[in-house]
C-alpha positions in Angstrom: 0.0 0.0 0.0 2.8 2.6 0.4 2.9 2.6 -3.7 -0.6 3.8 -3.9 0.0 7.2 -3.6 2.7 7.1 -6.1 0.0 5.0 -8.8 -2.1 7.5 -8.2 -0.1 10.7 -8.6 0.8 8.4 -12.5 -2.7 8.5 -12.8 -3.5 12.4 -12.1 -0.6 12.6 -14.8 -2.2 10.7 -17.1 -5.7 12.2 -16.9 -3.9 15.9 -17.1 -2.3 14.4 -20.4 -6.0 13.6 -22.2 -7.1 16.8 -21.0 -4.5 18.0 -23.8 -4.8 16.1 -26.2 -7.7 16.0 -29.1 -8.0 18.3 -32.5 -8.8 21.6 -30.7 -6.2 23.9 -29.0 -6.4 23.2 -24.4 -3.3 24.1 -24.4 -2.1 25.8 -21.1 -1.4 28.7 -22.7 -4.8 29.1 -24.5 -6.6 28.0 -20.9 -4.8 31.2 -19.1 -5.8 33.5 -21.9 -7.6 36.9 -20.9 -10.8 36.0 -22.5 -12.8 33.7 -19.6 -15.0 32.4 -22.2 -12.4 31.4 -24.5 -13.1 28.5 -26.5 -10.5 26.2 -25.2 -12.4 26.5 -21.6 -15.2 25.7 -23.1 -14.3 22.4 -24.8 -12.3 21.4 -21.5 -15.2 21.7 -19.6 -18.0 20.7 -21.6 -16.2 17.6 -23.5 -12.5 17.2 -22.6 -12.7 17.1 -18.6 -16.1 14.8 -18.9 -14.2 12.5 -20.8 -11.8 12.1 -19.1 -13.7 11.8 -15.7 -15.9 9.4 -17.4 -12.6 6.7 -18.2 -11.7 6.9 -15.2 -14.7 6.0 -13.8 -15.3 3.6 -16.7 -12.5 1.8 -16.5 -12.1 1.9 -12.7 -15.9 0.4 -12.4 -15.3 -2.4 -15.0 -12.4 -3.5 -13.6 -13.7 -4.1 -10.2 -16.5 -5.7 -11.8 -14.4 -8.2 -13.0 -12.8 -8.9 -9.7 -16.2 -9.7 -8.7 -16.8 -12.1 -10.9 -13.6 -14.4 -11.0 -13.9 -14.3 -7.0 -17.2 -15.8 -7.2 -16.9 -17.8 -10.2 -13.1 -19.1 -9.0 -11.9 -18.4 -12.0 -9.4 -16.1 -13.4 -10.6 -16.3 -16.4 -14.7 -14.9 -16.4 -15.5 -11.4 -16.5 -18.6 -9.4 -18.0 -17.4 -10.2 -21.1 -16.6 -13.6 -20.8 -19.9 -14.7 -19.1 -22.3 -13.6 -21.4 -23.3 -10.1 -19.0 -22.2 -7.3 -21.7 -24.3 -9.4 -24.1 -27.6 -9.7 -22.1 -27.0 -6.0 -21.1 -26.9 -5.1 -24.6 -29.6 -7.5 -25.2 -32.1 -5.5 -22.3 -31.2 -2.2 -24.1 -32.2 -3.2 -27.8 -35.9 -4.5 -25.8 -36.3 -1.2 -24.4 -35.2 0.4 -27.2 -38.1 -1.5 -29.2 -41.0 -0.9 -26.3 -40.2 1.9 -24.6 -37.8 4.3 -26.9 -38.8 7.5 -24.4 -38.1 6.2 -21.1 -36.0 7.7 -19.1 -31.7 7.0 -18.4 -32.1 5.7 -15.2 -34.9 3.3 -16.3 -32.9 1.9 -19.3 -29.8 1.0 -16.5 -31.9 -0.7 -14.5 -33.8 -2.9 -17.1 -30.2 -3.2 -18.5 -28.9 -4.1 -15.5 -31.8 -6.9 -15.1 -31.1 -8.5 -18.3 -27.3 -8.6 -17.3 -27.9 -10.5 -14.1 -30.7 -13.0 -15.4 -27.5 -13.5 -18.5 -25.3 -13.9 -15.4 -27.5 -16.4 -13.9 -28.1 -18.4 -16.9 -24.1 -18.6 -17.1 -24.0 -20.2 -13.7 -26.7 -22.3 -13.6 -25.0 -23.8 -17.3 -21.7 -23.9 -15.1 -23.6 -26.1 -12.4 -24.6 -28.9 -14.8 -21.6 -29.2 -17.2 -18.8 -31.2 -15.5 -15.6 -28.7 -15.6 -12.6 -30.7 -16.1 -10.9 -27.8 -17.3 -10.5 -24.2 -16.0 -10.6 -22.8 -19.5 -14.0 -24.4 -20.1 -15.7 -22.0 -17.9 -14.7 -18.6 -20.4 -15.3 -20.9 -23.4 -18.6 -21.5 -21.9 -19.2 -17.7 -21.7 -18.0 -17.0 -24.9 -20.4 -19.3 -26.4 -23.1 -18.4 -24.4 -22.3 -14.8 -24.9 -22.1 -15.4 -28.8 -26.1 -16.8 -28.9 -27.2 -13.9 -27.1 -25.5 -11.8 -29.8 -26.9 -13.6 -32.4 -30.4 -13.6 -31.0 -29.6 -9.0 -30.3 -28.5 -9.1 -33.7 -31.5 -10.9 -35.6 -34.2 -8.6 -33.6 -32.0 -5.1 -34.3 -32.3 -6.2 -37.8 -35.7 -7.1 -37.8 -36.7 -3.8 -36.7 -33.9 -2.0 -38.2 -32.1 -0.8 -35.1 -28.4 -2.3 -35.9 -27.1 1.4 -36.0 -28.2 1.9 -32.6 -27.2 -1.8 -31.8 -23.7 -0.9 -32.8 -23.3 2.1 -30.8 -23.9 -0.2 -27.7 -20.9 -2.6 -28.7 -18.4 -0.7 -29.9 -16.8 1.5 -26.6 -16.7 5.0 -27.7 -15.9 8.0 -25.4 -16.1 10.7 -28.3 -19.4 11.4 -27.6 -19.4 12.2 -23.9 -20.5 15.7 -22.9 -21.0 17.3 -19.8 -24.4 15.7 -18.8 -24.5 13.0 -20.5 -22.1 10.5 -18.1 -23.0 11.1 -15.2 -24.8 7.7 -14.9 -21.0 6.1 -14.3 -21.0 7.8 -11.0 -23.6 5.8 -9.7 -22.0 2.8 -11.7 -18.6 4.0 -9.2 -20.6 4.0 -6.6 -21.7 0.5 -6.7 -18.3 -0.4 -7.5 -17.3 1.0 -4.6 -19.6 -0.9 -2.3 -17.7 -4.2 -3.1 -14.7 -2.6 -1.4 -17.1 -2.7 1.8 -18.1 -5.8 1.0 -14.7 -7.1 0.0 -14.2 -9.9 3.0 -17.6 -11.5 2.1 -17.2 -11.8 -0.9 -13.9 -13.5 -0.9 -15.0 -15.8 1.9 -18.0 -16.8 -1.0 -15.4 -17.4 -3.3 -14.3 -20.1 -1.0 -17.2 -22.0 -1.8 -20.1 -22.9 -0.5 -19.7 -25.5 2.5 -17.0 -23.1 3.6 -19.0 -19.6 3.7 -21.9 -22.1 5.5 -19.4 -23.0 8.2 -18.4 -19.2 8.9 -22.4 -18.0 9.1 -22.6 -16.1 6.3 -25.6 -17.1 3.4 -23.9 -18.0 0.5 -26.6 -17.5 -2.0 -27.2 -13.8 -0.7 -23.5 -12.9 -1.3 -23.5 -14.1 -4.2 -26.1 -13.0 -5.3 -25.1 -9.2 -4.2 -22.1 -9.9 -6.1 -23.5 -10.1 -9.3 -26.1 -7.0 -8.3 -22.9 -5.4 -8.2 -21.5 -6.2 -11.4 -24.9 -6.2 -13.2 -25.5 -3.0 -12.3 -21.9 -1.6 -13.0 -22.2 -3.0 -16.6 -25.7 -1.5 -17.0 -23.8 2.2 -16.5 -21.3 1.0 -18.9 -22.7 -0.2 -21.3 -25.8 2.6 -21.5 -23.5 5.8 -21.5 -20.1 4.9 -23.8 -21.1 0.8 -24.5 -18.9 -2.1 -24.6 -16.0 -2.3 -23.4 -14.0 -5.9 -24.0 -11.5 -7.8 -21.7 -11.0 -4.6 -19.0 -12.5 -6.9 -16.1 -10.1 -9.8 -17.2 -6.6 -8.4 -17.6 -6.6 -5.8 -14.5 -7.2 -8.2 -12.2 -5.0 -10.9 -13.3 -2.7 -8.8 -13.4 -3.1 -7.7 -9.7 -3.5 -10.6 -8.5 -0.2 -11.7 -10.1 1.3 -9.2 -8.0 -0.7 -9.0 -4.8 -2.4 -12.2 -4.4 -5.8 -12.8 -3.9 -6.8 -10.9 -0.9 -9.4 -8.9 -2.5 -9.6 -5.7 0.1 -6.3 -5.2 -0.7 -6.6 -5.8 -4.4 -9.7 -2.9 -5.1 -7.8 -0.1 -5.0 -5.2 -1.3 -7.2 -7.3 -2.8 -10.0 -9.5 0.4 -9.5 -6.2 2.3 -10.8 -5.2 0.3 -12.9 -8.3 0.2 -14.3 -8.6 3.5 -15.3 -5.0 4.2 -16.0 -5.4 1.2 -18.9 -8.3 2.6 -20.2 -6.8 6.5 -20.1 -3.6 4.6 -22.1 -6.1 3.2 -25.0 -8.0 6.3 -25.3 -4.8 8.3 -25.6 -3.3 5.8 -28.4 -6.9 5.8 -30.0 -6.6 9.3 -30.3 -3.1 10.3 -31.4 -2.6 7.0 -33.8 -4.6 8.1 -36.8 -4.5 11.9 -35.5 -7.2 14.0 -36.3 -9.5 10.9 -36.8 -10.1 8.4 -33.7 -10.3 4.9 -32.8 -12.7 3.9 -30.9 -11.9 2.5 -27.3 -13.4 -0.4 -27.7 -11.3 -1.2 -30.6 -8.0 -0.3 -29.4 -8.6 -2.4 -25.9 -10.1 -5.2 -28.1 -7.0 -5.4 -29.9 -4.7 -4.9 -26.9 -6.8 -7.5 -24.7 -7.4 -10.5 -27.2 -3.4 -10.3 -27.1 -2.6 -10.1 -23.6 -6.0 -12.7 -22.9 -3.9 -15.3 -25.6 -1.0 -14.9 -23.7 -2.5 -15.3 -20.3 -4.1 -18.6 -21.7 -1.1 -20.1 -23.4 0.5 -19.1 -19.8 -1.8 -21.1 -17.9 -1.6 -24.3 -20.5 2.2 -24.3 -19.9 2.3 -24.3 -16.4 -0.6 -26.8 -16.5 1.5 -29.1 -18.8 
């Protein structure tokens, strides 16, 4: 814990850096000009600072998200996007898209959010009756399960014509966050930030069952608080900038790696790193085909099918 000050003066850093950068002039000089409505102040604080405020949050939220999910699971290996959660998220917005198109923010994230834990369920009760000889069946599992709910978005968007808007829920993009219009992934925090509270139950559930019995606690409310927790966190996500692939499965593996698997201890690290990751692929999204943009999603896609490979071919090896 005495490096956490220094990770997060790197990630003050960072987030002063994509304040800078983007097409129009925030320079430091063109912020202290005479003029206090000069256009640069306007574009930090209407797009720039929002932005950036929501990739922190973004990537902080995911992250822990994923946590969740391999502590419960037991497996490094599941996160959102790897259990089929993103999908049935993106699944509950195309339905509300189609029956209710006017309702309200808040009332999309939580119908989001139920479709994400009934997908979440689903994943684990198909977990419970296929015999897991293998700890990479369990993503593969996911994956697959993940891929049908696609397929079944997919078909109804095209039915009813809505694959434009089914799109801008998969593909991570941060380009079009304004001031007012992220503000959902502070709640999204928020919940995140309850784990950290609940951080000791949840890693005695991840003990199993007839262990969490033995100590008093209810396993099946943990549990099922858990994957409130994530549900809900991918609901914010996924409504305000969309999909974002693989964040929830490299941060923590990567903390863990380093810290173990006490998870109190682990939050506030994959909470930085979180966000510090996500900061990094927005920055390289930006300046790599300067003036156009990548979108997030893309850039962490490509970066985390990579690292996700190599964490696989890692396990195999030691397994072998």
């Amino acid at each position: 814990m005495k490096y956490l000050p220094v990770a997060l003066l790197a990630l003050i850093l960072l987030a002063i850096a994509s304040l800078l950068i983007g097409v129009s002039d925030v320079s430091l000089a063109a912020l202290f000009a005479d003029n206090a409505n000069s256009r640069a102040k306007q574009i930090l604080l209407i797009s720039r600072l929002p932005r950036t405020l929501a990739l922190v949050l973004a990537g902080s939220s995911m992250a822990i998200a994923g946590l969740i999910m391999q502590m419960l699971v037991r497996n490094r290996f599941v996160e959102p996007a790897t259990a089929g959660t993103l999908e049935s998220a993106s699944l509950g917005l195309l339905v509300i898209t189609l029956f209710a198109p006017g309702l309200a923010l808040m009332g999309k994230m939580l119908v989001s959010a139920l479709f994400a834990l009934f997908g979440t369920l689903l994943f684990l009760r198909i977990l419970r009756q296929v015999p897991l000889r293998d700890i990479l069946l369990v993503p593969l599992i996911g994956i697959m399960l993940g891929g049908i709910i696609s397929a079944v978005t997919t078909f109804f968007a095209y039915r009813y014509d809505l694959l434009q808007s089914l799109l801008a829920f998969r593909s991570g993009d941060f380009s079009g966050v304004l001031s007012g219009r992220y503000e959902l992934l502070w709640l999204g925090f928020l919940f995140a930030l309850a784990a950290w509270f609940l951080a000791d139950r949840l890693t005695v559930a991840g003990m199993g069952e007839d262990f969490t019995t033995n100590l008093g606690l209810n396993y099946r409310h943990t549990v099922t608080l858990g994957l409130i927790i994530v549900s809900l966190v991918s609901a914010s996500v996924v409504v305000t900038v969309g999909m974002i692939p693989f964040l929830g499965l490299l941060v923590p593996n990567i903390v863990s790696l380093i810290m173990g698997d006490n998870m109190r201890r682990a939050i506030p690290w994959v909470a930085l790193l979180g966000s510090f990751f996500v900061l990094l692929c927005d920055m390289i999204g930006r300046t790599i085909r300067a003036p156009y943009e990548i979108p997030i999603g893309t850039v962490v896609g490509v970066v985390g099918s990579a690292l996700f490979l190599y964490l696989l071919l890692r396990k195999s090896a030691h397994a072998s």
